[in-house]
matplotlib code that plots the C-alpha trace (Angstrom):
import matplotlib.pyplot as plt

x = [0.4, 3.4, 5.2, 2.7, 2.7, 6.5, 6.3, 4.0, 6.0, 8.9, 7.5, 4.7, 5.5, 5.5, 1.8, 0.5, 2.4, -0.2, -3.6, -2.3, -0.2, -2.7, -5.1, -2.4, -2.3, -5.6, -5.8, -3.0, -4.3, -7.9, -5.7, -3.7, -6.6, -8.7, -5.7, -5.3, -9.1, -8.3, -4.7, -2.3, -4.2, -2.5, -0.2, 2.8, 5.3, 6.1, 3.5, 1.7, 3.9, 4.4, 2.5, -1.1, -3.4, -6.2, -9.4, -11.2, -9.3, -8.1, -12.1, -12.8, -14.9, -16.8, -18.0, -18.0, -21.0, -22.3, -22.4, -23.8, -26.4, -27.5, -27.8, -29.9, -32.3, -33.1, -31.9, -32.5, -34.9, -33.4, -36.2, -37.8, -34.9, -34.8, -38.8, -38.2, -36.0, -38.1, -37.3, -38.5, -36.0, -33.2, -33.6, -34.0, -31.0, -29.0, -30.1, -27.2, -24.3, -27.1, -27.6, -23.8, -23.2, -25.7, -24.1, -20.9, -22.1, -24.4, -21.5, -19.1, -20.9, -22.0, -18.7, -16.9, -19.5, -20.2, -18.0, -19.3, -22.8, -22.0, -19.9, -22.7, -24.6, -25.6, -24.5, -28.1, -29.3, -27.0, -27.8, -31.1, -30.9, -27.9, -31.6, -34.1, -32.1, -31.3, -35.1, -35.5, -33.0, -34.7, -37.6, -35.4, -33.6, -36.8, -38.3, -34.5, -34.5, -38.4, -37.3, -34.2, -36.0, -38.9, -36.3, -33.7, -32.9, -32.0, -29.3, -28.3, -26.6, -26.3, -24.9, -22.1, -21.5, -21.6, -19.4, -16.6, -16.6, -15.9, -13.3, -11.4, -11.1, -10.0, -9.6, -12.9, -14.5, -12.6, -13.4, -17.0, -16.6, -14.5, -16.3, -19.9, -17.9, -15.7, -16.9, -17.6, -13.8, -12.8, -15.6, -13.3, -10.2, -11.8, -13.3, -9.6, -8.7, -11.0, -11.8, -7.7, -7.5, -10.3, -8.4, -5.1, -6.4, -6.9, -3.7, -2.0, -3.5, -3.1, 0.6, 1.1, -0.5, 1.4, 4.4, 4.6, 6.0, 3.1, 0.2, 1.3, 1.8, -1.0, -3.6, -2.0, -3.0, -6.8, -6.7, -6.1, -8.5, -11.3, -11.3, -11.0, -14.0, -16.1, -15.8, -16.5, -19.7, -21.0, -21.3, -23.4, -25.4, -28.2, -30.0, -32.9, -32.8, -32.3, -33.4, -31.0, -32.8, -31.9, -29.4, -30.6, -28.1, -28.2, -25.1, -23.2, -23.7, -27.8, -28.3, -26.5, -28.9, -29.7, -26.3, -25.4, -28.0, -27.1, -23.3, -24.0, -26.3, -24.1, -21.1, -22.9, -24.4, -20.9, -18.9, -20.6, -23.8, -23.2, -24.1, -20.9, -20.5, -23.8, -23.5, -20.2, -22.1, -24.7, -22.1, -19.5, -21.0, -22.6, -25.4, -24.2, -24.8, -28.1, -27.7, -25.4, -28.7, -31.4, -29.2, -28.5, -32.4, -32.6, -30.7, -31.8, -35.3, -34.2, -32.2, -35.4, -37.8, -35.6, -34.9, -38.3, -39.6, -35.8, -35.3, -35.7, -32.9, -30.9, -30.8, -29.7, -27.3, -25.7, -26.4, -28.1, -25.4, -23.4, -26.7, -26.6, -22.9, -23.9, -26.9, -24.0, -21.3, -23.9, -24.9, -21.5, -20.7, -23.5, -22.6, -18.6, -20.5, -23.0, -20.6, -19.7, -23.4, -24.6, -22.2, -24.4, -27.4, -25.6, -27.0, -30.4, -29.8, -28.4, -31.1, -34.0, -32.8, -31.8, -30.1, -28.5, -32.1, -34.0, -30.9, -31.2, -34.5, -34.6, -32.0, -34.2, -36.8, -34.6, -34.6, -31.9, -30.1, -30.8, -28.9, -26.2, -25.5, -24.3, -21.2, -20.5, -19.4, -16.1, -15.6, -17.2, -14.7, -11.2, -12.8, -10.7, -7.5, -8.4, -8.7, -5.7, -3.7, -4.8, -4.2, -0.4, 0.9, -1.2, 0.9, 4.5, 3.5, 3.0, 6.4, 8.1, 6.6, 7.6, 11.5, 10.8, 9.4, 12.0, 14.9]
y = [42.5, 43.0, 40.5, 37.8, 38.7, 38.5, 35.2, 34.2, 34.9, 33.1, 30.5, 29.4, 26.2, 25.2, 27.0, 25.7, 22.2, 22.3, 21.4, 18.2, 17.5, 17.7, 15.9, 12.9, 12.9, 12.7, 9.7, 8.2, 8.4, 6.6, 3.8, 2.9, 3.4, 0.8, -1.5, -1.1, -2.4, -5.8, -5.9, -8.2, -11.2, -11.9, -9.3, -7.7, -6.3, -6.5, -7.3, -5.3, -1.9, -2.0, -3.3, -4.2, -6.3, -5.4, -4.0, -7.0, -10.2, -8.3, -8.5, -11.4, -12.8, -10.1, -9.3, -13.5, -12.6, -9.5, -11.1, -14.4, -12.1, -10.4, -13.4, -15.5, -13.2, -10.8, -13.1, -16.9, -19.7, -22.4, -24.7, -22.7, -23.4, -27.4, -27.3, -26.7, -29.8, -33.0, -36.3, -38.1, -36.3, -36.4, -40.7, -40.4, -38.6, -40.8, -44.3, -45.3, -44.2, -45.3, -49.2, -49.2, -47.6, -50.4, -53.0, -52.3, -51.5, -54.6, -57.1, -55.7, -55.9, -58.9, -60.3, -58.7, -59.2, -63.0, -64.2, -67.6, -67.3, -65.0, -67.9, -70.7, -68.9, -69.7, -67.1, -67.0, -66.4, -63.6, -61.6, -61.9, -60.6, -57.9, -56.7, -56.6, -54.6, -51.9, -52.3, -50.6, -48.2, -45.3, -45.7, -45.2, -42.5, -40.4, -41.7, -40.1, -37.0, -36.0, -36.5, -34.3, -31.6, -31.8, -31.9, -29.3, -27.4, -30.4, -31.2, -28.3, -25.4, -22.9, -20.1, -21.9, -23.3, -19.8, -18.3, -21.2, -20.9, -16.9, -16.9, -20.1, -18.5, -14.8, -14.4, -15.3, -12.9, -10.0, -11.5, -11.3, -7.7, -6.7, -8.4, -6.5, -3.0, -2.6, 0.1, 2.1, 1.5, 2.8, 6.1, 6.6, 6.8, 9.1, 10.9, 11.7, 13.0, 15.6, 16.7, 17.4, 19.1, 21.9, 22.0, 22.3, 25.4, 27.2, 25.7, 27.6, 30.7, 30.5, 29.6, 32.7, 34.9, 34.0, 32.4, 30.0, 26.9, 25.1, 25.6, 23.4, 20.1, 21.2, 21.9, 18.0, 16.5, 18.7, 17.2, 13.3, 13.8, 15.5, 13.6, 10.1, 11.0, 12.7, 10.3, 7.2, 9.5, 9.8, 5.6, 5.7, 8.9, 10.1, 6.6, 7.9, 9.9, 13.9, 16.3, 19.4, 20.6, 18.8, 16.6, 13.6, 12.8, 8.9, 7.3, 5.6, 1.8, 2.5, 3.9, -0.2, -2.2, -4.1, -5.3, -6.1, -7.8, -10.0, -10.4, -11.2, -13.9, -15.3, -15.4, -17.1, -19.4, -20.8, -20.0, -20.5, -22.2, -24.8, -28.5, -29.9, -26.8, -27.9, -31.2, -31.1, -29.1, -32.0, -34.2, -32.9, -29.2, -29.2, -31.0, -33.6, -36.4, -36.0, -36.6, -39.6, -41.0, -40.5, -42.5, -45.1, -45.2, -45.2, -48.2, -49.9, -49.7, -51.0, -54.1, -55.1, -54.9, -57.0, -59.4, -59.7, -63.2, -64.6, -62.6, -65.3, -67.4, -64.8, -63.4, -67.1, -67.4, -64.1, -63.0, -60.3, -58.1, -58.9, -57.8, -54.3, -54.0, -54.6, -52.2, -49.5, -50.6, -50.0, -47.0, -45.7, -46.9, -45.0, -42.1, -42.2, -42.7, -40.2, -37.2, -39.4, -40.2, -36.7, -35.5, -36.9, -34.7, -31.4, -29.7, -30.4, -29.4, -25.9, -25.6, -26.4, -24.3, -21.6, -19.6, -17.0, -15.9, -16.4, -14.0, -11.1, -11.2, -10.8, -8.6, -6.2, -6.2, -4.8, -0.9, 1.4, 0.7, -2.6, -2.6, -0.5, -2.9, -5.1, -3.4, -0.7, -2.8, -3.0, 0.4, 1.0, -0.2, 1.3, 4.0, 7.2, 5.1, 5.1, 8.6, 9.5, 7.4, 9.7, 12.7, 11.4, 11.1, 14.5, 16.0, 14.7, 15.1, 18.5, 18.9, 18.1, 20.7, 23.7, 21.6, 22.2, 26.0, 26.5, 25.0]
z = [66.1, 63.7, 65.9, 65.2, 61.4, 61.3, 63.2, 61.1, 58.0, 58.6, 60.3, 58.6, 56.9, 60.8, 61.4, 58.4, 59.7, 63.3, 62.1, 60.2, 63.3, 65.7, 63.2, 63.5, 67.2, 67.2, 65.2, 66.3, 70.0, 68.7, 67.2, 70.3, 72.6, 70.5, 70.2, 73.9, 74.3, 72.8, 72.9, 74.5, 75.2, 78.1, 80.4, 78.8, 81.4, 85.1, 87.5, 89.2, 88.8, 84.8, 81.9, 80.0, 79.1, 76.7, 78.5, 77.2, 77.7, 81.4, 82.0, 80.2, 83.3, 83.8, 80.4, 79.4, 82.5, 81.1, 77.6, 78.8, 81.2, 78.5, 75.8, 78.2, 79.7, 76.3, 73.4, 73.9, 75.6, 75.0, 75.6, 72.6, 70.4, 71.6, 71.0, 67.3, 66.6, 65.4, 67.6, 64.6, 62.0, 64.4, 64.3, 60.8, 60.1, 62.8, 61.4, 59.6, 62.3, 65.0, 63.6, 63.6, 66.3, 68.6, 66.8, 68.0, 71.4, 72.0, 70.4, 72.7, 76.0, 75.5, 74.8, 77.8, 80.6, 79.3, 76.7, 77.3, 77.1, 73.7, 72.5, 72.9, 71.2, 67.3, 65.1, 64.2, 67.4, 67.8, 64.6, 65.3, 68.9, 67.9, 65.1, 67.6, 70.2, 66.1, 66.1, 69.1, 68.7, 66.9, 69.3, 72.6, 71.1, 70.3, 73.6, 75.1, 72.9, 74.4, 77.7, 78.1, 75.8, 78.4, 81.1, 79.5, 82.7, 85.0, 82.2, 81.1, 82.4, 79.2, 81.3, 82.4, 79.3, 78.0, 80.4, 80.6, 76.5, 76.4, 79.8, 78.4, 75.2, 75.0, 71.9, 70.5, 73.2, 71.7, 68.3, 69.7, 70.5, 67.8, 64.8, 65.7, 66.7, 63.6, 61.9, 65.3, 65.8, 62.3, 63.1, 66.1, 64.5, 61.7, 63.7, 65.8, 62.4, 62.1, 65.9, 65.9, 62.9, 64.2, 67.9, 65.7, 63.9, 67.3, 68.3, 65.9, 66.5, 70.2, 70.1, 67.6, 70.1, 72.9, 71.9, 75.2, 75.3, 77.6, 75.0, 72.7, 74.7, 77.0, 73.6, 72.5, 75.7, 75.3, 71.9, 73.1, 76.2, 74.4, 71.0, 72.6, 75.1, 72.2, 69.7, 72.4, 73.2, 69.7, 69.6, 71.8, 71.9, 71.3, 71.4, 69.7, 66.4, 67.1, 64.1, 64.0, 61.2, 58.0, 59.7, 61.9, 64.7, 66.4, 68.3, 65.3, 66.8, 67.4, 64.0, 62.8, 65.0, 62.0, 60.9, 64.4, 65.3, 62.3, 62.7, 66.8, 65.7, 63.5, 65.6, 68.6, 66.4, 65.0, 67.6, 71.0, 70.8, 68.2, 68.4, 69.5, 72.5, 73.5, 74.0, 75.0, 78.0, 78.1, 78.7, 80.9, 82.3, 86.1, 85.5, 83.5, 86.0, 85.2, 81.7, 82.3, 84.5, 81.9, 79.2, 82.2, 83.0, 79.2, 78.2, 81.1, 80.4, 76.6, 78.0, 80.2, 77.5, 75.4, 77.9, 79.5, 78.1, 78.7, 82.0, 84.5, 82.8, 81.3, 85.4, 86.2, 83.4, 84.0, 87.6, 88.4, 89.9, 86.2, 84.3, 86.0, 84.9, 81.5, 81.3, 83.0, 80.6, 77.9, 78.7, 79.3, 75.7, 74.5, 75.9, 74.4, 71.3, 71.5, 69.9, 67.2, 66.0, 66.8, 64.5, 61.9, 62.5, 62.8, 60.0, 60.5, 64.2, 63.4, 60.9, 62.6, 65.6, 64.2, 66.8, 65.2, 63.4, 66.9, 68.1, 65.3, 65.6, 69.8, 69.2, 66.8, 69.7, 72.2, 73.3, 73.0, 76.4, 76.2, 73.0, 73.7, 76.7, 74.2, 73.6, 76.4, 78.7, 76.9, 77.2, 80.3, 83.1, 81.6, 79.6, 81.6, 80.4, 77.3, 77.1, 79.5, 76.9, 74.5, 76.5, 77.4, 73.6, 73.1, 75.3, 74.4, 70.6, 71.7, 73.1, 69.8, 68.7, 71.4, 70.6, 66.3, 67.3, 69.3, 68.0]

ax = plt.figure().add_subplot(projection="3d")
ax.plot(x, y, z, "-o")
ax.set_aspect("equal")
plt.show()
C-alpha cells in the first residue's frame, strides 16, 4: 500500500489526468463512429482491402428499400392523398398557362401536319376554331385528372419512384437520416463523455494497483467497445416508459416521436414526394406508357368531338392516316408541356395534399418497433464496426498513456 501512495504522490497530475482522458476517448470514439455512419459519400481508399464508405450511402439501396417499405405500407396511400385534390381547382388554377399553352399546341399542329389547309383558312375561321378547342380545354383536363386519380396504380409506381430518388441521391438519404437523428447523435457523443470518465476513475485505480502496462490500453479499448454499444442501446431502449422510482427511463429517439414525426414529414414532403418528383414519375417511371396512352386516348377523344360535324371532309381533306398523326403529335405536345403548366398549380397541389401532415400524423399512430424501424436500420447492419472503431482508438489512446507512465 505505501507503494501505491508513493506512486500516487508523485504521479498524480498523471492519475488525476485518466478520467478526463478516458472521458475524451470516449467522445472522441462516438464522433468518428457517427461520422463513419454517413461519411464518405462514395469509397475512400483501395478496393476491396483498404478504405470506407459511410454505413449509409454504402447501403443506400437497401435502406432507400427499408425507407421506401416503411413509408408506403405504414405512412402513405397515395390514392388518399390524390383523392383530396379538386379537379375543378386544379383547371382553375391552370387556366391562364392552360389557354396558352392549347394555343400554341393547336396552331402548331395544325401548321406542320397541313400547312395548306391552315393557310386557306380565314384568319377568322382559325381564331375561332383555335377558342373552341381553349373551350374544351378545362373540361378534358378535369375529365383527364378523374381518370388517372381513379386509375393511379396503372400509372404510377411510387415505390420506384421512391427508391430511384433516395439510391440516385446519397446525400439526401443521409440528410434524411441525419436531419430526424440529430440530437440522438449529439446524446451519443455526450453520453461517451460521461460513460469514459466513470470507466476512467476505475482505470486509475486499477493501473495504481497493479502497475501493468496492458490495463490501460486494454480498459481504452473496454471504454470504446462498451460506451459506443451503451449509448447506441439507450436510443432505442426501453420503448416504453420504465419508472425507476422518481426517474422515468425511455430510449432517447421514442421519448421524440413527436418531433420526428414532424421533421420526417417535412423532409419527404420537400424533398421526395413533391409535385415535380411525382410527375416526373408519371411521366417517365415504369408505368408511364400508360400515362402517355390516357393523354393520347385523351386528346383524341378532344380532336373527334371537335371535328365531328366537319369529320367527313376534314378526313378527306387531311387523310385519315395524317389525322392520327396529328391527334399523336398533339398529345405528345401536351405531354412536353405538361411540367410547364403543372408548375402553375404547385401550391395548391402541396396544400391540398398535404403529405407531410398525412405523414406526422401516420407516423404518431405507429408502435414502438414500428417506429424505431425508422431509424435502426442505419445502425443495424455495421453496428459491431461501429463499436470496434471505438474499441481500436480506445486501445491505442491507451497506449499513450502506458508510454507517458512510463516514460
Amino acid at each position: 500500500m505505501d507503494a501505491v501512495l508513493d506512486d500516487l504522490a508523485r504521479h498524480w497530475p498523471v492519475y488525476a489526468t485518466m478520467p478526463f482522458i478516458a472521458a475524451l476517448i470516449g467522445y472522441v470514439t462516438k464522433r468518428v463512429a457517427i461520422e463513419m455512419m454517413f461519411r464518405p459519400l462514395e469509397f475512400v481508399g483501395i478496393k476491396p482491402f483498404l478504405g470506407w464508405q459511410g454505413v449509409v450511402p454504402k447501403h443506400g439501396g437497401r435502406m432507400a428499400a427499408i425507407a421506401t417499405d416503411l413509408l408506403t405500407t405504414n405512412l402513405l396511400d397515395l390514392k388518399e392523398i390524390f383523392e383530396k385534390i379538386d379537379p375543378v381547382i386544379v383547371t382553375r388554377e391552370l387556366e391562364q398557362p392552360l389557354l396558352r399553352a392549347v394555343d400554341a399546341i393547336a396552331r402548331d399542329v395544325l401548321r406542320e401536319h397541313h400547312p395548306r389547309l391552315w393557310e386557306v383558312l380565314p384568319t377568322l375561321a382559325q381564331e375561332m376554331l383555335i377558342k373552341q378547342v381553349q373551350a374544351n380545354a378545362p373540361r378534358l383536363v378535369r375529365e383527364f385528372l378523374e381518370d388517372v386519380r381513379d386509375h393511379l396504380d396503372e400509372v404510377l409506381d411510387v415505390r420506384h419512384m421512391t427508391v430511384e430518388s433516395l439510391t440516385r441521391d446519397k446525400a439526401l438519404l443521409v440528410r434524411l437520416i441525419r436531419e430526424t437523428s440529430r440530437p440522438e447523435m449529439a446524446f451519443i457523443a455526450r453520453a461517451g463523455i460521461f460513460f469514459g470518465f466513470g470507466l476512467g476513475v476505475v482505470q486509475a485505480i486499477v493501473w495504481a494497483l497493479t502497475r501493468q502496462p496492458l490495463v490501460l490500453p486494454i480498459f481504452g479499448g473496454c471504454i470504446g467497445l462498451f460506451t459506443d454499444w451503451l449509448a447506441i442501446k439507450m436510443i432505442f431502449l426501453p420503448r416504453e416508459p420504465v419508472r425507476v422510482g422518481r426517474v422515468i427511463l425511455q430510449g432517447k429517439f421514442q421519448r421524440r416521436r413527436a418531433e420526428v414525426a414532424r421533421q420526417y414529414g417535412e423532409l419527404i414532403a420537400n424533398e421526395v414526394l413533391t409535385t415535380a418528383n411525382l410527375l416526373d414519375a408519371l411521366l417517365r417511371g415504369p408505368k408511364s406508357d400508360r400515362l402517355v396512352a390516357m393523354v393520347e386516348r385523351a386528346v383524341g377523344h378532344a380532336v373527334d368531338e371537335q371535328a365531328s360535324l366537319a369529320k367527313p371532309v376534314l378526313t378527306l381533306a387531311v387523310g385519315g392516316r395524317r389525322l392520327q398523326e396529328m391527334k399523336h403529335e398533339a398529345a405528345q405536345r401536351a405531354l412536353a408541356e405538361l411540367p410547364r403548366t403543372v408548375r402553375h398549380a404547385e401550391g395548391y397541389l402541396t396544400q391540398a395534399m398535404d403529405v407531410a401532415k398525412v405523414i406526422e400524423l401516420r407516423m404518431l399512430a405507429m408502435t414502438p418497433v414500428e417506429f424505431e424501424g425508422l431509424l435502426r436500420p442505419a445502425f443495424r447492419q455495421d453496428e459491431w464496426k461501429l463499436i470496434a472503431v471505438g474499441g481500436v482508438i480506445g486501445f491505442v489512446v491507451g497506449e499513450l498513456q502506458v508510454l507517458l507512465m512510463l516514460g
